[in-house]
N, C-alpha and C positions, 0 to 999 in steps of 0.2 A: 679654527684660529685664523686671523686673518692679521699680516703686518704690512705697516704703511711705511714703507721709506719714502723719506722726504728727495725730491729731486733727483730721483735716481730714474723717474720714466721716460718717455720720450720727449723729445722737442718738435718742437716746430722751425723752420730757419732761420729765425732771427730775436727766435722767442725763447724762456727759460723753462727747462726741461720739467713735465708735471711728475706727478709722485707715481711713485710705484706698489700697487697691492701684491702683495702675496697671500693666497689663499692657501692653507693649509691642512693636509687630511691627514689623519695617524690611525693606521691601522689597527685594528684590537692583535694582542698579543695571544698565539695560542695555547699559552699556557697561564701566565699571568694575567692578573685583575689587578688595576691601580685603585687604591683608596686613601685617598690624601698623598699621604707618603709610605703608606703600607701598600706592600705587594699581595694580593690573595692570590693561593691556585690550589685546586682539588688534587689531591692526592688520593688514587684509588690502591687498596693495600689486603692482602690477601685478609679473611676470616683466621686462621692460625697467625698468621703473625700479629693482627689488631689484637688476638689473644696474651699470647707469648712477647711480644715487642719483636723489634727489631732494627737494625740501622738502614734506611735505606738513602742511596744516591740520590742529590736534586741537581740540577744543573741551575746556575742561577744564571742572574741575564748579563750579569761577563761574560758567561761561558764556562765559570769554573765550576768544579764540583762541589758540593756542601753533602757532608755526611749527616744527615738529620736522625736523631735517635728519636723512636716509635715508643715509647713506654706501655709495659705489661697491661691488659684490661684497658687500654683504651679506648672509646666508644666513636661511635661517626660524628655525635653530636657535638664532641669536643674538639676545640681548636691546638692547635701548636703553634709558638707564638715562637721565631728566630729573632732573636731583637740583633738590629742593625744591619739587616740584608734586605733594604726594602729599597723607597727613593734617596738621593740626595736631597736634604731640604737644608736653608741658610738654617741657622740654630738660636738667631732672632735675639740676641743678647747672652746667650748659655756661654759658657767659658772656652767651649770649644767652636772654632768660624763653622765646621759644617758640622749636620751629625746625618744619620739616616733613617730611614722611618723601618719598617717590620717586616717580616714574611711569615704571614698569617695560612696555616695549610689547615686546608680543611679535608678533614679524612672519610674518603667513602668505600665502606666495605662492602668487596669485589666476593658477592658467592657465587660458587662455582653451577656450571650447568648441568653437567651429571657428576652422578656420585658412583667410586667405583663398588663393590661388594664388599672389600676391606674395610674403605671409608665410612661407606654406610652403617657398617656394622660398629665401628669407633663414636659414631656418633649417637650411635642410640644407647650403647654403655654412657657416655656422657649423659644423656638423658637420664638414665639409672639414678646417675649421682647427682641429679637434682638439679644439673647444669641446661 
C-alpha cells in the first residue's frame, strides 16, 4: 500500500514543500488469514474430540478469549463459521454504521504418532463396530 500526503515532504528554501510517500508492508498474521472481512485460521483439534465435540479456547485479535464449541462428528472438510468476529467493515447502508465480517475455522484433525497398547486395542474394537 502506498499513501501520498500532499505537502508534507521536504522543501527546498524558498520553495513549497513536495509530497510525501509512504510505503507500506503488513505482515501476515500467524494465525489468521483475512478474506474480505472474514478472518480464516486452522484449527488443529484432537481425532476424540473432532469425534466427541468439544469447547475449545480461540484467542481472537483483541486478545480476548472466544470459547468456540466443536460439535459431535465433525469432519476436517467442514467449516465453523463465528459470525461477527471477523474484520470491521462500514455496513454500506445496513441499519447499523458498522458491522463485522466472520471467523471462518477450518479444522484439521491432529492424529496421533504412536499408539499406546490400550489405545490400540480401543481402536480396533471401534473397528469391530463398523466404525
Amino acid at each position: 500500500e502506498m499513501i501520498r500526503m500532499p505537502q508534507k515532504g521536504e522543501a527546498i528554501k524558498t520553495g513549497v514543500a513536495g509530497d510525501l510517500y509512504v510505503k507500506i508492508h503488513v505482515k501476515p498474521h500467524t494465525i489468521f488469514r483475512r478474506d474480505g472481512s472474514n478472518l480464516i485460521m486452522n484449527l488443529s483439534v484432537k481425532l476424540t474430540d473432532s469425534i466427541l465435540g468439544t469447547v475449545v479456547p480461540i484467542e481472537t485479535l483483541e486478545g480476548k478469549t472466544l470459547e468456540v464449541k466443536i460439535p459431535p462428528m465433525k469432519r476436517a472438510e467442514e467449516h465453523l463459521r463465528v459470525a461477527g468476529k471477523g474484520i470491521p467493515f462500514d455496513g454500506g447502508g445496513s441499519s447499523r454504521a458498522e458491522s463485522r465480517g466472520d471467523l471462518i475455522i477450518r479444522l484439521e484433525i491432529a492424529l496421533p504418532h504412536k499408539l499406546s497398547g490400550k489405545a490400540k486395542k480401543a481402536i480396533e474394537d471401534l473397528r469391530t463396530e463398523g466404525l
